[in-house]
C-alpha positions in Angstrom: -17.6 -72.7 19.3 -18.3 -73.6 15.4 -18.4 -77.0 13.5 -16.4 -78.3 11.0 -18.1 -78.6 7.4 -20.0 -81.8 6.9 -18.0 -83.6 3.7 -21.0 -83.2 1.8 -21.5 -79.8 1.7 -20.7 -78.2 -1.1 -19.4 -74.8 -0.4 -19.8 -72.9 -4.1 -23.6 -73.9 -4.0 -24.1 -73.6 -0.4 -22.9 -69.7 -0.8 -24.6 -69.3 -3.8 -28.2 -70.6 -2.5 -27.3 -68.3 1.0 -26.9 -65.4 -1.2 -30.2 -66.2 -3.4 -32.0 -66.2 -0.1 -31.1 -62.8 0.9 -31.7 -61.4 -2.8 -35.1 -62.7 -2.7 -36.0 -62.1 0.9 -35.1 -58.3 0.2 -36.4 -57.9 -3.4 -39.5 -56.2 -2.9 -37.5 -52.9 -1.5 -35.6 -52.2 -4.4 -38.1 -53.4 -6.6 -40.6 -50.8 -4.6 -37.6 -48.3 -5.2 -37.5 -48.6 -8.9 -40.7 -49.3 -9.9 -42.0 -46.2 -7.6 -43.2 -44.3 -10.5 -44.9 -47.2 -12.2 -46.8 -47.6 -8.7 -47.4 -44.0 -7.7 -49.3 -43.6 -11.0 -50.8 -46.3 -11.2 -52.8 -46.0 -7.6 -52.7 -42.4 -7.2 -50.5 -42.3 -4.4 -48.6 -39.6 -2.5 -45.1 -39.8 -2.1 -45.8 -40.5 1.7 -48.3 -43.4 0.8 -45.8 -44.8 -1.3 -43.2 -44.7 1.8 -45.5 -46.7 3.9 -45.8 -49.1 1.2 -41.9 -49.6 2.0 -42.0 -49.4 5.9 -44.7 -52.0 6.1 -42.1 -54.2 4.1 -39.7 -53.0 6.5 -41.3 -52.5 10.4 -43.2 -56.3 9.4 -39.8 -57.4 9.1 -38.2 -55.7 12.2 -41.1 -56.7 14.6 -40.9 -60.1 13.9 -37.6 -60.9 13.7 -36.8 -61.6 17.0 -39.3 -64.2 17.1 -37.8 -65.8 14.0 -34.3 -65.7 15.2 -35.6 -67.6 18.4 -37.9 -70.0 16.4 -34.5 -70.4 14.0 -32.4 -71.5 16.9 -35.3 -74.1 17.5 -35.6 -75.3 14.4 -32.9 -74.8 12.5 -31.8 -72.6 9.4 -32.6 -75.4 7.0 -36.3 -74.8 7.5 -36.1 -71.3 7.8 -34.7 -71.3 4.4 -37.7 -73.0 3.2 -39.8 -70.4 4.3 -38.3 -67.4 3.1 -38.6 -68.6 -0.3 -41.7 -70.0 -0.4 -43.2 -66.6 1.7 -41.3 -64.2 -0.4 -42.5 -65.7 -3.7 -45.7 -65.8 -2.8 -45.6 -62.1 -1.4 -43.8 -60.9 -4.5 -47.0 -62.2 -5.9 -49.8 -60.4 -3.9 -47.6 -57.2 -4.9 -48.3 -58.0 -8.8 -51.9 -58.9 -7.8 -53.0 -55.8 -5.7 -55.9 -53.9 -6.8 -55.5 -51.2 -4.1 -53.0 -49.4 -2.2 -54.6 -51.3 1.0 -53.6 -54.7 -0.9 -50.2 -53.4 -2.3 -49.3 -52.3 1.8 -50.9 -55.9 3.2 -48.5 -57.4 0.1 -45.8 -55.4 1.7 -46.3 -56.7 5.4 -46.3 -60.3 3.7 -42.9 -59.7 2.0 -41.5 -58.0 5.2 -42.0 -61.6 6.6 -39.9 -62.9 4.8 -37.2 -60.2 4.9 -37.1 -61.0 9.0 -36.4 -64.7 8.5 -33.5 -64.0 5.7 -30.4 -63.1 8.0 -31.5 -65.1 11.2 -31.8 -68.3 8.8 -28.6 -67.8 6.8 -26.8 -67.0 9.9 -28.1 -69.8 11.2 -26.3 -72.4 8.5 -23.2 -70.2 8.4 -22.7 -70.7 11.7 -22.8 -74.4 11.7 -21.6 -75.5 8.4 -18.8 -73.1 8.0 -15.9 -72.7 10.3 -14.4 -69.4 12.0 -12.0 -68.0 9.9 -13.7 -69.3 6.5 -17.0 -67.3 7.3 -15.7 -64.2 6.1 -15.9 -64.7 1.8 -19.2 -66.7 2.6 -21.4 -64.4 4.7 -19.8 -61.4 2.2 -20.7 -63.3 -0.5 -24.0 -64.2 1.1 -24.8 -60.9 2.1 -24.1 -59.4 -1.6 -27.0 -61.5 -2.5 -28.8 -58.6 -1.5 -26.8 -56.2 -4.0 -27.3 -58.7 -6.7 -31.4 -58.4 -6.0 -30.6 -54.9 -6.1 -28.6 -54.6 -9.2 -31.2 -57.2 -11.2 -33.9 -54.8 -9.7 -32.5 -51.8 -11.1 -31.3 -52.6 -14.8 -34.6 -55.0 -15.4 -37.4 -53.7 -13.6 -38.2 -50.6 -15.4 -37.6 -51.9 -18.7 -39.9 -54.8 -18.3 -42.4 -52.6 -16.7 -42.1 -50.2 -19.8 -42.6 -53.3 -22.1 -45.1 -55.3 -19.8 -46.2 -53.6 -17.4 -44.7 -53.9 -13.4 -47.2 -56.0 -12.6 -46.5 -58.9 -15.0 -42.6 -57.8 -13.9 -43.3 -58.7 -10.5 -45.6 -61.4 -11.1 -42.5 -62.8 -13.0 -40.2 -62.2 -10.1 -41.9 -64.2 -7.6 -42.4 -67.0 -10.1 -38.6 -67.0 -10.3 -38.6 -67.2 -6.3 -40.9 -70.4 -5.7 -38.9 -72.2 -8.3 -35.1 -71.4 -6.7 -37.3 -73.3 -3.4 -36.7 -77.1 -4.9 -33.1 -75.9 -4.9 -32.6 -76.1 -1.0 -33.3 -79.7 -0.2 -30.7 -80.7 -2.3 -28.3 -78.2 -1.3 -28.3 -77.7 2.0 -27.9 -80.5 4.7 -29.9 -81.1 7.5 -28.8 -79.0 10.8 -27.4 -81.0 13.4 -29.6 -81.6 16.8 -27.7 -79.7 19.3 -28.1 -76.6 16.6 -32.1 -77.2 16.6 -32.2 -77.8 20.3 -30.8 -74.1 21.9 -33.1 -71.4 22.2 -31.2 -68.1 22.2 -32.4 -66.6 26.2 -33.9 -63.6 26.0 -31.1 -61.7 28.0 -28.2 -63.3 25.9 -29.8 -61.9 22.8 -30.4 -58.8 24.3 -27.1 -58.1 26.2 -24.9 -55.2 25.6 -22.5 -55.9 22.5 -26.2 -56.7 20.4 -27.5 -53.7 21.9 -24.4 -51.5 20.1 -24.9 -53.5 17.0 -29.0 -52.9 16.8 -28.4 -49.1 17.7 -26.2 -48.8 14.8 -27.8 -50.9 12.8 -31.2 -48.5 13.5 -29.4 -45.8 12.1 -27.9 -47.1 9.3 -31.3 -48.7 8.6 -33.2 -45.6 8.8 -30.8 -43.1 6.8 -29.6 -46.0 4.1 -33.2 -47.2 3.3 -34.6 -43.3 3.2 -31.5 -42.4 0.7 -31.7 -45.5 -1.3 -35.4 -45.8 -1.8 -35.9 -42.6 -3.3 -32.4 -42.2 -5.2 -34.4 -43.0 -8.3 -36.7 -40.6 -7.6 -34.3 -38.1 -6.8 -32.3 -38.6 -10.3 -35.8 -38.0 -12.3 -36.7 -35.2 -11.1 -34.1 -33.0 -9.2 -31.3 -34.4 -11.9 -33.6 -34.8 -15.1 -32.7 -38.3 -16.0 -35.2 -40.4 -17.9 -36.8 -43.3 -15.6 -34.0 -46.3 -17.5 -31.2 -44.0 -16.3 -32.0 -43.4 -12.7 -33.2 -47.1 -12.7 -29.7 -47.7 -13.5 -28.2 -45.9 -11.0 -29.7 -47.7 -8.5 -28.8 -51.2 -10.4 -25.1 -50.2 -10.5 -25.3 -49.1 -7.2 -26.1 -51.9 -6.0 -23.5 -53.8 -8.0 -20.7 -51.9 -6.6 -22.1 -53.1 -3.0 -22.0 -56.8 -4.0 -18.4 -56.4 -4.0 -17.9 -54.0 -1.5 -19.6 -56.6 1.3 -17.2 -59.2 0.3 -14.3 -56.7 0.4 -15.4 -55.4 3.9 -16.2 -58.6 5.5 -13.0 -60.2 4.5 -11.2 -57.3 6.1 -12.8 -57.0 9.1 -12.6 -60.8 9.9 -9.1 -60.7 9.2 -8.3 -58.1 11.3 -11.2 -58.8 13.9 -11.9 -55.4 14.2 -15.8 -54.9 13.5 -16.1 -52.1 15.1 -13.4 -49.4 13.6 -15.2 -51.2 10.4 -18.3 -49.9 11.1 -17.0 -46.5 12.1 -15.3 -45.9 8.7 -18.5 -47.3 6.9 -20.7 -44.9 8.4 -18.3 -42.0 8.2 -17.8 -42.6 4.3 -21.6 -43.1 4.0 -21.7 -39.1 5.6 -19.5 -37.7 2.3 -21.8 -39.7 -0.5 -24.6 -38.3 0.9 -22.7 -35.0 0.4 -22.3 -35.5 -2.5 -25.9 -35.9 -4.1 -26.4 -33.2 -2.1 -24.1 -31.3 -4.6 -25.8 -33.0 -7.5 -28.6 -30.6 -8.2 -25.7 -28.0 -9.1 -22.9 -30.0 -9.4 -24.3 -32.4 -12.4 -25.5 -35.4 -13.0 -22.0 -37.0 -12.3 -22.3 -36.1 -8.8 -25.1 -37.9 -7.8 -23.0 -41.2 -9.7 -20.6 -41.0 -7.3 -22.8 -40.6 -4.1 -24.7 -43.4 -5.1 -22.0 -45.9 -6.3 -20.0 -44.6 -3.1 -22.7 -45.5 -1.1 -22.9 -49.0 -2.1 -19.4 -49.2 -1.6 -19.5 -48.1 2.5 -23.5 -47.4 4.2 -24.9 -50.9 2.6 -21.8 -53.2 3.4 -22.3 -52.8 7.2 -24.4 -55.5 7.4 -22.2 -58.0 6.2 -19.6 -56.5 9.2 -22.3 -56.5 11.5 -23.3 -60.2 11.0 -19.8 -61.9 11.2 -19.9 -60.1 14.6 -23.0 -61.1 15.1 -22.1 -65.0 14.4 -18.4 -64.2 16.5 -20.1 -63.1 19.7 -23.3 -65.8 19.6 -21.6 -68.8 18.3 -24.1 -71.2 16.0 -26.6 -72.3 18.8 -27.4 -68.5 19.5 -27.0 -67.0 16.3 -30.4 -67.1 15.0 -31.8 -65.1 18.0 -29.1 -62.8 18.0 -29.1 -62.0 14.0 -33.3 -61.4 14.8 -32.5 -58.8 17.5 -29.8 -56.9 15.3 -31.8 -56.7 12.3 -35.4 -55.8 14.6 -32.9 -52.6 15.0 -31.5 -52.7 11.2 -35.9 -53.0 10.0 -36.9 -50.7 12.3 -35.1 -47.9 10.9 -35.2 -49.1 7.3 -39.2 -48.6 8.1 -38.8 -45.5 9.4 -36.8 -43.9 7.4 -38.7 -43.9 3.2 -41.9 -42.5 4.8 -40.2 -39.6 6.5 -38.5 -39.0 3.9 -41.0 -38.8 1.3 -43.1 -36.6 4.1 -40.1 -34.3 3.9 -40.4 -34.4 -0.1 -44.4 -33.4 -0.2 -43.9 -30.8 2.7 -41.0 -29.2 1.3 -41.0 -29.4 -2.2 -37.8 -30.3 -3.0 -35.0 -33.4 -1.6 -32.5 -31.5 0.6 -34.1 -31.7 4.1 -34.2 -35.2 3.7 -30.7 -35.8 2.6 -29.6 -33.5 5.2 -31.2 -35.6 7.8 -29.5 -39.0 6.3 -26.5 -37.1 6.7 -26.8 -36.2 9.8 -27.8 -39.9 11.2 -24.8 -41.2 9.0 -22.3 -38.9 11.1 -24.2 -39.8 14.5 -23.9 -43.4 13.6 -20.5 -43.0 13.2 -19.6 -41.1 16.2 -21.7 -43.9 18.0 -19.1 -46.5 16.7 -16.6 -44.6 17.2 -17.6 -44.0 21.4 -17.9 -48.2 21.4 -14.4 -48.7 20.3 -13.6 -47.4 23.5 -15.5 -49.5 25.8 -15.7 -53.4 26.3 -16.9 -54.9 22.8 -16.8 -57.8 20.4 
């Protein structure tokens, strides 16, 4: 079931104020990513600290979201909307502010609250202000708002944290946030009663096709957010680049996945086919992980291409995994099933940075670590590969 578009909306804004929401609901990972030199130093931290600094961003964000995506579904994405802005500023905030690495991981939990509400509540609008079979440029586009955080993170960050400092950087960046906030009264219409009214039952939200999609999600969280966090890292010093270069790595990777999730979720809503989708993105993601594998003797070029190439396939599942998401729940249920999927998505997004930086300090060196992403990669693909073959979406 979907609506029709209320004459008022106006699509261009509405995208671009869905996408805004995700790149400021998200921020504070790649901005952890970038700026995790600037930190470590700073507070003295391990490379394992600095990972928990990420997963409490990240397990905050999984643990509540099913909760959100219910309370969505009450009421409504409009006001969820709200929230994420005015909770992510504010978090992006207490991350400039923290005098200790107690604060900077309490700064994280706050920010990982607003992460949880950023798909349910976008979902949310999508579902009722924009028809199936027009969803797919939106929720890419939307979704890219992610990429464009990450891009913005990687090309501006470290320079402003070499000129200013990465407090004043962030402090700056969550400034930015609670001003976009004005922007949503104005843009977005109110939701329709019957969208406010359902509450997404616990055993819809949890049924099997959400079940694949949050198992898949959990893997592509935990190998994609261990990979991505630490590419700049990585670059510095396995590679030798200078903290701008790696920065920008990260920036155009991130750039190349704005496109790539409009490119995959037009395709896959096209041809309905989420699922083989999913299965080619994680089975690319397992050769771009080979291939900064490579980079340590292979060149600097190498590690380019496995971080471009993984903006290009591991990060665009989420845009795939949402227009199923939003297929499968229709708009009352599509806040409490876009919570469930990304609980999954956070979960292993939390998991994964702090293992991987324990594999880093135990170990000396990046390989283990990389050669557990790929092997997740590979299993997540095999997984989506086993569910083409049962009863899906």
């Amino acid at each position: 079931m979907s609506s029709r578009p209320p004459a008022e909306l106006d699509r261009a804004s509405f995208t671009a104020l869905m996408a805004a929401a995700m790149a400021v609901a998200t921020f504070a990972g790649p901005a952890f990513a970038v700026l995790a030199r600037f930190i470590i130093d700073d507070l003295s931290l391990t490379k394992a600290e600095f990972g928990w600094i990420v997963a409490a961003f990240s397990v905050v964000g999984a643990v509540a979201s099913p909760s959100i995506g219910r309370l969505t579904d009450r009421i409504g994405g409009r006001k969820t909307v709200i929230g994420i802005f005015a909770i992510s500023g504010v978090g992006l905030l207490a991350v400039a502010g923290a005098p200790s690495y107690l604060w900077l991981v309490a700064a994280g939990i706050l920010t990982g609250i607003g992460q949880a509400s950023a798909n349910p509540g976008t979902n949310k609008l999508i579902s009722v202000h924009i028809p199936l079979g027009s969803r797919g440029a939106v929720t890419g586009l939307k979704q890219s708002g992610v990429q464009v955080g990450v891009f913005l993170a990687g090309m501006l960050l470290p320079a402003g944290a070499l000129a200013w400092g990465w407090r004043t950087t962030m402090a700056i960046a969550g400034g930015l946030s609670l001003l976009i906030l004005g922007a949503v009264g104005a843009v977005v219409p109110p939701d329709p009663a019957q969208a406010r009214s359902a509450a997404s039952p616990t055993r819809f939200v949890w049924s099997a096709p959400f079940l694949w999609l949050t198992t898949y999600g959990f893997l592509m969280g935990m190998a994609g957010g261990a990979v991505n966090t630490y590419i700049p890292l990585y670059g510095e010093e396995s590679i030798g680049l200078s903290v701008a270069i790696a920065g920008s790595v990260a920036g155009f990777a991130g750039l190349i996945a704005f496109f790539s999730r409009i490119v995959w979720a037009r395709h896959s809503e096209r041809t309905s086919d989420y699922i083989k989708s999913l299965t080619q993105i994680a089975g690319l993601s397992v050769v771009f992980v080979g291939a900064l594998l490579a980079a340590p003797s292979g060149g600097a070029w190498l590690l380019w291409v496995g971080a471009l190439g993984l903006g290009a396939s591991s990060t665009a599942w989420n845009a795939v995994g949402m227009l199923a998401v939003m297929a499968f729940a229709g708009h009352e249920r599509s806040g409490g099933a876009s919570g469930v999927v990304l609980f999954g998505f956070l979960a292993g997004l939390g998991l994964g940075p702090p293992i991987f930086g324990w594999s880093v300090d135990r170990f000396g060196q990046y390989g283990p670590g990389l050669w557990g992403a790929l092997l997740i990669f590979a299993i997540a693909s095999l997984l989506a590969r086993y569910w083409q073959s049962k009863p899906s979406l």
